[in-house]
VOKE-558640 format. One record per residue (C-alpha): x, y, z; chain. Coordinates in steps of 0.2 Angstrom, whole numbers, plus 5000, padded with zeros to 4 digits. Layout:
% residues N
<pt x="X" y="Y" z="Z" donu="A"/>
...
This chain:
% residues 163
<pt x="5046" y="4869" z="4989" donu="A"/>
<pt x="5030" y="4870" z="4982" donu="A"/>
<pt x="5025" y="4862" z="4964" donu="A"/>
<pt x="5014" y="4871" z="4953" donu="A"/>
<pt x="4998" y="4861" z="4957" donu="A"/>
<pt x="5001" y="4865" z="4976" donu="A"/>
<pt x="5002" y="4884" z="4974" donu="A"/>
<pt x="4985" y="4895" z="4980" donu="A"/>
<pt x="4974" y="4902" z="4970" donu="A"/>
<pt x="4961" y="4917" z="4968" donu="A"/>
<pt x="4949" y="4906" z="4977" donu="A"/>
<pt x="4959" y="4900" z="4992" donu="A"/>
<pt x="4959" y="4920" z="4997" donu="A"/>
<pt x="4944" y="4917" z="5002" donu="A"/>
<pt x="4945" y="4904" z="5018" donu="A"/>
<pt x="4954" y="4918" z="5024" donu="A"/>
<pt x="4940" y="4930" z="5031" donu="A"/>
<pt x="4952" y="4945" z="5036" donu="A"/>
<pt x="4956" y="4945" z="5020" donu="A"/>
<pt x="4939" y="4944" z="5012" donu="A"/>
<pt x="4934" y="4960" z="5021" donu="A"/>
<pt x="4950" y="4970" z="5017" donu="A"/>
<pt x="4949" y="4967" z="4999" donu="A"/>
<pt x="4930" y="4968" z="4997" donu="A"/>
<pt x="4931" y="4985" z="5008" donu="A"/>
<pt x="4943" y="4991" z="4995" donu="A"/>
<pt x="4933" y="4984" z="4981" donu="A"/>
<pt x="4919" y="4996" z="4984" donu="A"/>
<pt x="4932" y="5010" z="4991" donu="A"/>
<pt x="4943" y="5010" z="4977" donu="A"/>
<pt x="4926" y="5011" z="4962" donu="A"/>
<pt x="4921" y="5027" z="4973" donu="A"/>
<pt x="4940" y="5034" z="4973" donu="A"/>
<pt x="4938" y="5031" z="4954" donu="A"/>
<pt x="4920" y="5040" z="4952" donu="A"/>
<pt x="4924" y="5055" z="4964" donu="A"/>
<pt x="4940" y="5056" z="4954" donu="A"/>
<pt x="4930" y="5057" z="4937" donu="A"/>
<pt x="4917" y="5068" z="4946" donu="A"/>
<pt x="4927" y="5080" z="4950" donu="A"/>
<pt x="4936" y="5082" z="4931" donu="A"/>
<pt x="4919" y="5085" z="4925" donu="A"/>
<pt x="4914" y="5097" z="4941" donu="A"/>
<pt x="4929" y="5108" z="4936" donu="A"/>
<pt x="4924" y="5107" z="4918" donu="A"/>
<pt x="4908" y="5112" z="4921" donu="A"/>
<pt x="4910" y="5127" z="4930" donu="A"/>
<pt x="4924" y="5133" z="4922" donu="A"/>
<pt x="4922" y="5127" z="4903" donu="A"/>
<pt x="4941" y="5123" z="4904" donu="A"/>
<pt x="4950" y="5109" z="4898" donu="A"/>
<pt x="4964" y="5118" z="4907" donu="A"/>
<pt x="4955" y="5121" z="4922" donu="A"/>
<pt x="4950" y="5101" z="4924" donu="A"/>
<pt x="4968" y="5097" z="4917" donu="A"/>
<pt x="4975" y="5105" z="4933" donu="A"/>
<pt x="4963" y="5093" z="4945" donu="A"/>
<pt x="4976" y="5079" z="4936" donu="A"/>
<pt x="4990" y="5088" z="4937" donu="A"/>
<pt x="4987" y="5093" z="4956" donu="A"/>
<pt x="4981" y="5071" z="4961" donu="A"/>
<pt x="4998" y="5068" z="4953" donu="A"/>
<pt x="5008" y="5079" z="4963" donu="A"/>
<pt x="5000" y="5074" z="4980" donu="A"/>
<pt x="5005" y="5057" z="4975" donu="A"/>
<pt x="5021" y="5059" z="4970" donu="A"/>
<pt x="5025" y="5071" z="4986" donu="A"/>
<pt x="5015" y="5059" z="4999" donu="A"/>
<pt x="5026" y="5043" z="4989" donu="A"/>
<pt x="5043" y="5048" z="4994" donu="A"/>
<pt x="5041" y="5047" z="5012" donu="A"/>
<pt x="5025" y="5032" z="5013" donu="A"/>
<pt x="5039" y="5019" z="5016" donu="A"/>
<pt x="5045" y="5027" z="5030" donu="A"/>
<pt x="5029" y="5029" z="5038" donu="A"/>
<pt x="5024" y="5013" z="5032" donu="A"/>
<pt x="5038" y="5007" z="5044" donu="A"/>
<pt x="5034" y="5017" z="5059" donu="A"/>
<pt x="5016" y="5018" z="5061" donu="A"/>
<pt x="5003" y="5002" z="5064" donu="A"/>
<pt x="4998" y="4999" z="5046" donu="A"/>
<pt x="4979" y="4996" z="5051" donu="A"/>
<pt x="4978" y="5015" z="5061" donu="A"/>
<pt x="4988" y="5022" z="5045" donu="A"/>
<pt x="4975" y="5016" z="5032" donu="A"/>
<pt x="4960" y="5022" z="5042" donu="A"/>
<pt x="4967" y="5038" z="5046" donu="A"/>
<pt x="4972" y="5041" z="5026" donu="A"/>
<pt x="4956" y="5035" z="5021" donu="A"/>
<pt x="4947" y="5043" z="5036" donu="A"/>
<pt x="4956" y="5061" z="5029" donu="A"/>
<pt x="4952" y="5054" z="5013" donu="A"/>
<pt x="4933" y="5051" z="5016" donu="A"/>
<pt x="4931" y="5069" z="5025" donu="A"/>
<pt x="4939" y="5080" z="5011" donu="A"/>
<pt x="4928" y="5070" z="4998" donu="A"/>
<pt x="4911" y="5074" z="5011" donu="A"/>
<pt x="4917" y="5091" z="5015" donu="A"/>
<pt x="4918" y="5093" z="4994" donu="A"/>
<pt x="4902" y="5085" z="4991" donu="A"/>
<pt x="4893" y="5092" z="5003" donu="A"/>
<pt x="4896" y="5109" z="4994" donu="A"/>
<pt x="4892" y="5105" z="4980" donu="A"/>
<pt x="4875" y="5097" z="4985" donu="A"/>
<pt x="4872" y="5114" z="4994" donu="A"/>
<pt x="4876" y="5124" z="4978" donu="A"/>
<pt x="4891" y="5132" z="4983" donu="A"/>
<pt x="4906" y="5133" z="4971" donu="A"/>
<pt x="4923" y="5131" z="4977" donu="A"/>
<pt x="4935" y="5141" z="4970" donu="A"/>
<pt x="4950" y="5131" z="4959" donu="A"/>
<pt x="4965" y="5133" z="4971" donu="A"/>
<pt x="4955" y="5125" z="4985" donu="A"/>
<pt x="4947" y="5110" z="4973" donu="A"/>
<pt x="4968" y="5108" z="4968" donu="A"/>
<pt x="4970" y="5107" z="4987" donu="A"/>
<pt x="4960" y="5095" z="4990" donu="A"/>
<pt x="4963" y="5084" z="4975" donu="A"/>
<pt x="4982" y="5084" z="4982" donu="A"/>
<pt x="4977" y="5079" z="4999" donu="A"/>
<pt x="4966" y="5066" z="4992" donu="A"/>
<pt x="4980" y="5057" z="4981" donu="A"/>
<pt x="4992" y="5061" z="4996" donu="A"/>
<pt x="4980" y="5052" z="5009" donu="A"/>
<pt x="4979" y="5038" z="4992" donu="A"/>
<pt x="4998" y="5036" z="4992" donu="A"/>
<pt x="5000" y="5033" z="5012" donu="A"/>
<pt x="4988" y="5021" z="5010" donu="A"/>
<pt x="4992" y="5008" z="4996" donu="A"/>
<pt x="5008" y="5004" z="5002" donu="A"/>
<pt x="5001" y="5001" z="5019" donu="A"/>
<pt x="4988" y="4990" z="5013" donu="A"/>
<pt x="5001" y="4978" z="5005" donu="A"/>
<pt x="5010" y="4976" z="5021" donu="A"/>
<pt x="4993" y="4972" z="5027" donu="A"/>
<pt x="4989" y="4961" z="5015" donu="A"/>
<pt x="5007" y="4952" z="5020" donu="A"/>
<pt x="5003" y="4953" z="5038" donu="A"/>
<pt x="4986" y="4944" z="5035" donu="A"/>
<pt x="4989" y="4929" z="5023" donu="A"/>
<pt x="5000" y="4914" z="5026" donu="A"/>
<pt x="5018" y="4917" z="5016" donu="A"/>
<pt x="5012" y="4908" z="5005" donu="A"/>
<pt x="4997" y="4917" z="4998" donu="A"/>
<pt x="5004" y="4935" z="4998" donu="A"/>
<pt x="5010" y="4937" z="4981" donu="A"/>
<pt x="4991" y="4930" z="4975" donu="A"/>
<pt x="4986" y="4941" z="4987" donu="A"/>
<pt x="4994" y="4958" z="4980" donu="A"/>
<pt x="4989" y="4949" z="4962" donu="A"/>
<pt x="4972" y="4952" z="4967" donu="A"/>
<pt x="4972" y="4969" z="4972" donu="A"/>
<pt x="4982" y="4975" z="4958" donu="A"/>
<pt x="4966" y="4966" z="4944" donu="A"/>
<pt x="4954" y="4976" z="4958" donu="A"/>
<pt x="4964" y="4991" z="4953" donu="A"/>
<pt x="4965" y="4990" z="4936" donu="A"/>
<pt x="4947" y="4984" z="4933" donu="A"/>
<pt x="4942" y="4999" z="4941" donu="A"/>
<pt x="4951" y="5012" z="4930" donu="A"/>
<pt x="4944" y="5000" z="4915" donu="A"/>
<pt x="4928" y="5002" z="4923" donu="A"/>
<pt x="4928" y="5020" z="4925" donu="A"/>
């Protein structure tokens, strides 16, 4: 068993280069998630003058989260962990293109549909997190994991602080 003195730190992460590139990846993905999340609230709120209105874009992140967590695990189980996070962020990143494309080009997208897509973007959010810890086990040593998901939950909660 390893002493206390002997256990990894935040900085040993870092000899290991696959891990490096995950977390930095998702350092910069999850400030955007974060951003587009706000972006949206105030997008609804602005078109609609609702609190209600933007309160439903919550509502609707919540649900798609709740609904994609039930069966993550299992999916988790039976699909490659590395094609499962690209295609939930790939889906992820196409919905938020297809949303800010719009908006660049002036269109406004009626509420049902922004609630759409708001619950396949959290959806695509909960396939993917629980994916990525397995990942983060596959890459590090034993021994390291637990630093590891200790990291990536401070990314997480620095970036709702930050946001």
């Amino acid at each position: 068993m390893m002493s206390l003195r002997t256990k990894p730190g935040y900085r040993s992460l870092l000899l290991h280069h696959a891990f490096t590139l995950l977390w930095t990846g998702q350092a910069i993905s999850t400030f955007g998630d974060a951003l587009y999340d706000v972006a949206l609230l105030f997008y609804v709120f602005n078109t609609t003058r609702s609190a209600l209105a933007a309160s439903g874009i919550a509502v609707a992140a919540t649900v798609g989260r709740l609904l994609a967590s039930a069966p993550a695990a299992a999916v988790v189980d039976r699909v490659p962990v590395r094609r499962l996070m690209l295609l939930a962020d790939g889906v992820r990143f196409a919905l938020t293109l297809v949303v800010s494309a719009a908006w660049i080009h002036g269109a406004v997208l009626s509420l049902p549909l922004l609630y759409v897509l708001a619950c396949f973007v959290a959806a695509g959010g909960a396939l993917f997190d629980p994916a990525r810890a397995v990942a983060v086990a596959e890459i590090l040593p034993a021994d390291h994991v637990v630093v590891g998901n200790a990291l990536e939950r401070l990314l997480a909660s620095l970036t709702v602080t930050m946001t």
